[in-house]
C-alpha positions in Angstrom: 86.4 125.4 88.2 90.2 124.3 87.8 92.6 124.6 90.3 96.3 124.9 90.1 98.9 122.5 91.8 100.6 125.2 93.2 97.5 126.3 95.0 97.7 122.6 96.7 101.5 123.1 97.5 102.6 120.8 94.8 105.6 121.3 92.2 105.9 119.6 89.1 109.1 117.1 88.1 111.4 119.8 86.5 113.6 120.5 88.9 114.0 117.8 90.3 114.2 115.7 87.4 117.6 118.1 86.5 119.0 117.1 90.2 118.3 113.3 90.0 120.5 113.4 86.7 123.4 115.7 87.9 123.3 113.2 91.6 123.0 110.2 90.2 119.8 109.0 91.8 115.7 108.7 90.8 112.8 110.3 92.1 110.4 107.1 94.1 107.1 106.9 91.8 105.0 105.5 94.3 101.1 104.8 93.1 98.3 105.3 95.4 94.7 104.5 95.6 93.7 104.8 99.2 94.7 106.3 102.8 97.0 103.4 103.8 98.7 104.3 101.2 99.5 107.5 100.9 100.6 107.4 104.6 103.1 105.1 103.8 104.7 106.1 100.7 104.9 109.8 102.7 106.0 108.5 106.4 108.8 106.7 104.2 109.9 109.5 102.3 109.9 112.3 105.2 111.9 109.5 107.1 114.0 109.4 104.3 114.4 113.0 103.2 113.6 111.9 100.2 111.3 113.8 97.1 108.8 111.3 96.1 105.9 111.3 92.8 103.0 110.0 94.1 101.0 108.6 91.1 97.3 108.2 90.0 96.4 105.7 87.6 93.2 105.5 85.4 91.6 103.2 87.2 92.7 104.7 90.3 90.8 107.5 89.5 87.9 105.3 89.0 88.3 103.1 92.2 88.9 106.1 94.7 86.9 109.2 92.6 88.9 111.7 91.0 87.9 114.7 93.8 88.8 112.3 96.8 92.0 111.9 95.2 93.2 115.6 94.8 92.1 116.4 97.9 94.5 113.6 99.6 97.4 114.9 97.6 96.4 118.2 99.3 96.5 116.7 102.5 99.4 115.3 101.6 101.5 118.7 101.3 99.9 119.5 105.7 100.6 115.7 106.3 104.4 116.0 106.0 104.7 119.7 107.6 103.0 117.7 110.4 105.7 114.7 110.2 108.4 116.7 110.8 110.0 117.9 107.5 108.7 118.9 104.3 109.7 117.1 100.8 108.6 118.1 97.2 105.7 116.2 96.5 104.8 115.8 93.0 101.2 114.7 91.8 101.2 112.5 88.7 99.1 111.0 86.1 99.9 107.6 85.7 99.4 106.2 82.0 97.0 108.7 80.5 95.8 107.3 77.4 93.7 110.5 76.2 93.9 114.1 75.8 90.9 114.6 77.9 92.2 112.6 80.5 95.3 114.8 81.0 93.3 117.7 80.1 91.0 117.0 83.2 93.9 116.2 85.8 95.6 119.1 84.9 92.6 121.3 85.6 92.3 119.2 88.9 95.6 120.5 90.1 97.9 117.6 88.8 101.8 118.6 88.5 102.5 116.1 86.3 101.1 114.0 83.7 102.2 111.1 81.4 100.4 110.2 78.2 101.1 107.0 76.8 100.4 106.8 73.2 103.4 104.5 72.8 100.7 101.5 71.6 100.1 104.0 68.5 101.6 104.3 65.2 104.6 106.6 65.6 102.9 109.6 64.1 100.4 109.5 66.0 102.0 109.3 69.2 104.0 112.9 68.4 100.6 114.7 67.4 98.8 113.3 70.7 101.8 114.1 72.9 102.5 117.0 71.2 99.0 118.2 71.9 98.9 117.7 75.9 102.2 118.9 76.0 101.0 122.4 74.4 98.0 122.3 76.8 100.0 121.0 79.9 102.9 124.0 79.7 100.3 126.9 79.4 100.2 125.5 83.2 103.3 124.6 83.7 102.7 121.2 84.3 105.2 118.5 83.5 104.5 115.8 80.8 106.0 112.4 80.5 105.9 110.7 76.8 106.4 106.9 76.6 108.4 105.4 73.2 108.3 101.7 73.4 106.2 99.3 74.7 106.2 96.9 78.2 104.5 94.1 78.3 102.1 92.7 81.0 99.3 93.9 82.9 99.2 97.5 85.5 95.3 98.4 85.8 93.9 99.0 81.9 97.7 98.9 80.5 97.9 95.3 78.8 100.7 94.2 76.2 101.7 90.8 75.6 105.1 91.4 74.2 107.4 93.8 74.8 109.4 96.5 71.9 112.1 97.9 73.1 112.4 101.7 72.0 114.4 102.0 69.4 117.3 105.0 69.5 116.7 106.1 66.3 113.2 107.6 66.8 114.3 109.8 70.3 115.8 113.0 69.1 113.3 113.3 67.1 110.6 112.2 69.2 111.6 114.9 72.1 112.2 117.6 69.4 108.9 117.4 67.8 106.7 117.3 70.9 108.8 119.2 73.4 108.2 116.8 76.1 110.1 116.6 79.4 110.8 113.2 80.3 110.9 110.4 78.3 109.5 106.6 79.3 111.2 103.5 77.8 111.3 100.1 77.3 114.8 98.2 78.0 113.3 95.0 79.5 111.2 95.9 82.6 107.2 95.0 82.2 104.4 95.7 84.4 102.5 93.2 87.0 104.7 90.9 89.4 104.9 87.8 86.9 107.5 90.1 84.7 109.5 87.0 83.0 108.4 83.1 82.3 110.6 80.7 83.6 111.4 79.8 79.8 113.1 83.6 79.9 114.7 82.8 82.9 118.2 81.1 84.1 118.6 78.9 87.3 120.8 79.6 89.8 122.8 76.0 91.6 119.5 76.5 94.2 116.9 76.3 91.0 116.4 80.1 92.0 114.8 81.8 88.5 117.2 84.4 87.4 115.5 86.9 84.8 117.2 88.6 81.8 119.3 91.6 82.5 117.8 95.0 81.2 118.8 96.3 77.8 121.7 98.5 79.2 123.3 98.8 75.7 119.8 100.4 74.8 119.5 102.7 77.8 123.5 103.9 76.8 122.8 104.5 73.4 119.6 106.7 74.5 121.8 109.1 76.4 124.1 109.4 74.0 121.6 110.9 71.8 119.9 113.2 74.1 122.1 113.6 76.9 120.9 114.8 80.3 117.5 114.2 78.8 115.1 112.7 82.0 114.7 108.7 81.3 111.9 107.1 82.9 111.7 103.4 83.8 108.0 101.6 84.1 107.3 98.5 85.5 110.3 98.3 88.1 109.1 95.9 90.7 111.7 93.9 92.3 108.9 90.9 93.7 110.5 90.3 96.8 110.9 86.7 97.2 110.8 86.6 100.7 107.5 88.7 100.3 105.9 86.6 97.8 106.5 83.2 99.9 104.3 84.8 102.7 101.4 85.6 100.2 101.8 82.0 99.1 102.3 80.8 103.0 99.1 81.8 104.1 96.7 81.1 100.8 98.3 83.3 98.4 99.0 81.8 94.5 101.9 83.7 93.5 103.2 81.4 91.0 106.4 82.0 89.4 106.4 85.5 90.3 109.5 87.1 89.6 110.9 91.3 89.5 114.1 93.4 88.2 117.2 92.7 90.5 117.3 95.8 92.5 121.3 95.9 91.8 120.0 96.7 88.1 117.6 99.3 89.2 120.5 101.3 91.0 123.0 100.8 88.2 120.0 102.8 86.1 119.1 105.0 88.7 123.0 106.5 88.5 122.5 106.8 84.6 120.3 109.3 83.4 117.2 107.6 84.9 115.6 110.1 87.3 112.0 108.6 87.7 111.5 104.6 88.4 108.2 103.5 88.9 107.3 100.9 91.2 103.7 99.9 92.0 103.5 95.5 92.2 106.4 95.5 95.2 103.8 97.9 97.0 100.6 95.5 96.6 102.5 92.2 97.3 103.6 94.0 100.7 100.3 94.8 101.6 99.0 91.7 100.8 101.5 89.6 102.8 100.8 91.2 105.4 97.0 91.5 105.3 97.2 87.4 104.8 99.2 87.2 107.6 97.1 88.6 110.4 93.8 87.3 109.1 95.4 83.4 109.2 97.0 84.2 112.5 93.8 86.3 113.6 91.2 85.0 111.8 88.9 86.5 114.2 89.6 90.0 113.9 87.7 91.7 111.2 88.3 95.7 112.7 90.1 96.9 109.1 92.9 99.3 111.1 94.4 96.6 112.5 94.7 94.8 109.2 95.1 97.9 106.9 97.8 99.3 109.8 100.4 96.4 109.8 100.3 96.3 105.5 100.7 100.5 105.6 103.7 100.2 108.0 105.2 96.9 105.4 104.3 99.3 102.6 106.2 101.9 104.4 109.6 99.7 105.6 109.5 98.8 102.0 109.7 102.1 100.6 112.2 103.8 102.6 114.5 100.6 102.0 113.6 101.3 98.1 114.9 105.2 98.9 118.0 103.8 100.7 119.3 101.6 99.0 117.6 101.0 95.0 117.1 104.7 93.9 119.4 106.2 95.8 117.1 109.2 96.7 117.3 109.1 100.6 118.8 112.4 101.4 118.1 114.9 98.5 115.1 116.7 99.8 
């Protein structure tokens, strides 16, 4: 039996996709696979006023079941009533790869979905986008389409180079499959080791200082389908100060390094309404979790390990909404 998002008291990305753009901000695209989680990214956002896309990968679907999961983004809609003040919450598929896979999160009450054929030959990523979107507006659910290609490593997603999309191929892309965002590839990559050293600059300190994005791309993108929504992947920041705590207590982070956050909010004025950001939340969690189990190494009750990485995840995030996507507020 399917079951609509709006019977769960979720909307899809339309609408506020078409506010992002005209405010100069991005909706947060916050993945979760468990409670901690979802508490955080939704304490944050309330405390923010901010709308937020709370995604479901693949293999988060495999790792927390697929009914478990629907039923938290249900709770999720009481959860915020309960916190005080009530934000659009948007239920995503993160990185669908098949037709069935979007078919079967749509029917399970999914707002939104994103198929990625962008490993495919170009033909064949319009006829398989093409074909969820058909099946995804009878339900008037939202579908993201990905041109371009990021490399490194986010669950079952793996590229080892990068191709930036080109601007030829977007008006036609968006035409022919009627999608209603659009996912590229200006320089961001999945997984917290985003840039070798040999990519990078030093600063005086022998600080790495990765590439800048591709903003000549991202410019030339708009101009050919302007207002269009413009999705960024792979837009951890790796906070450094984060990282050294993972490595402080028996971590091995090794040249892990993110997207300057004062590049993220230059795109998140553009026409960049959705930024995804997944690695900053798991290096959070993790520096934390380290920490008490070296400074507490006998405690082994999981709340009070899983409670101080939920409230990192969650100072994290609403400093993401503040001050990187620009999003606190526009609930």
């Amino acid at each position: 039996m399917s079951v609509s998002y709006k019977e769960l008291g979720l909307v899809n990305s339309r609408e506020l996709f078409s506010k992002a753009v005209a405010g100069g901000y991005a909706i947060p695209a916050y993945n979760f696979n468990n409670l901690e989680q979802i508490q955080a990214i939704l304490q944050a956002c309330v405390e923010t006023k901010s709308p937020v896309i709370i995604q479901v990968s693949s293999g988060a679907r495999k790792y927390a079941n697929a009914v478990l999961l629907r039923n938290l983004a249900k709770g999720a809609v009481e959860y915020v009533k309960e916190l005080g003040y009530e934000i659009p919450i948007v239920l995503h598929l993160d990185h669908g790869d098949t037709f069935e896979l979007c078919k079967d999160c749509i029917d399970n009450g999914f707002s939104s979905v994103m198929i990625d054929g962008s490993h495919l030959p170009y033909e064949e990523n319009i006829a398989l986008t093409k074909k969820v979107v058909e099946y995804a507006h009878l339900h008037d659910v939202s579908v993201e389409g990905e041109l371009g290609v990021l490399a490194g490593i986010e669950d079952d997603v793996v590229a080892e180079h990068h191709t930036y999309t080109k601007p030829d191929e977007v008006v036609d892309f968006v035409s022919r499959t009627g999608v209603d965002s659009l996912a590229i590839s200006i320089g961001t990559s999945h997984g917290a080791n985003k840039f070798t050293p040999e990519q990078c600059t030093r600063d005086e300190n022998g600080i790495l200082i990765p590439p800048p994005l591709r903003f000549d791309i991202l410019e030339e993108i708009e101009k050919r389908i302007p207002g269009f929504p413009i999705v960024l992947h792979g837009s951890s920041s790796v906070p450094q100060d984060m990282v050294a705590i993972v490595n402080q207590f028996g971590g091995k982070l090794k040249d892990a390094i993110g997207i300057p956050e004062e590049q993220l909010r230059r795109a998140a004025k553009s026409a960049v309404c959705k930024i995804n950001i997944d690695s900053d939340g798991r290096i959070a969690m993790t520096a934390a979790i380290r920490k008490v189990f070296a400074e507490k190494p006998s405690e082994f009750d999981p709340r009070k390990y899983l409670g101080p990485a939920r409230d990192a995840l969650k100072e994290l995030y609403k400093h993401k909404n503040l001050n990187v996507l620009g999003s606190a507020g526009a609930a």
